[in-house]
C-alpha positions, 0 to 999 in steps of 0.5 A: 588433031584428031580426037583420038584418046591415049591408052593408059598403057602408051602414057606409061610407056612415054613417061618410062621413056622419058625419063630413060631419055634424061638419064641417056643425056645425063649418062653422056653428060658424064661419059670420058669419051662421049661418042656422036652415036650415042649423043644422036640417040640421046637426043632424039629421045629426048625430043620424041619424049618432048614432042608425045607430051606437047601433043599429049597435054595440047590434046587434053587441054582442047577436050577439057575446053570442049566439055 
């Protein structure tokens, strides 16, 4: 992975994803009818949220055993 740093503004933006994510997957949790659309987008939030901090804290972690 490059060392490339995450501007604060990118962070801000994935953690208000996130958390728009688990409320999409919480929303369809409850929904009567759910539909398969809205379940599809839900889960790729989700799992676009999960894959930005797996690379997010990885990245981290490399630099500060760099210093």
């Amino acid at each position: 992975m490059a060392d490339i740093e995450i501007p604060r503004r990118v962070v801000h933006g994935m953690i208000a994803l996130s958390v728009l994510a688990v409320a999409a997957v919480a929303f369809m949790l409850t929904e009567v009818e759910p539909n398969l659309g809205m379940w599809v987008f839900a889960v790729v939030m989700v799992l676009a949220a999960v894959g930005f901090w797996a690379a997010y804290f990885y990245q981290r972690a490399k630099s500060r055993r760099r210093e």
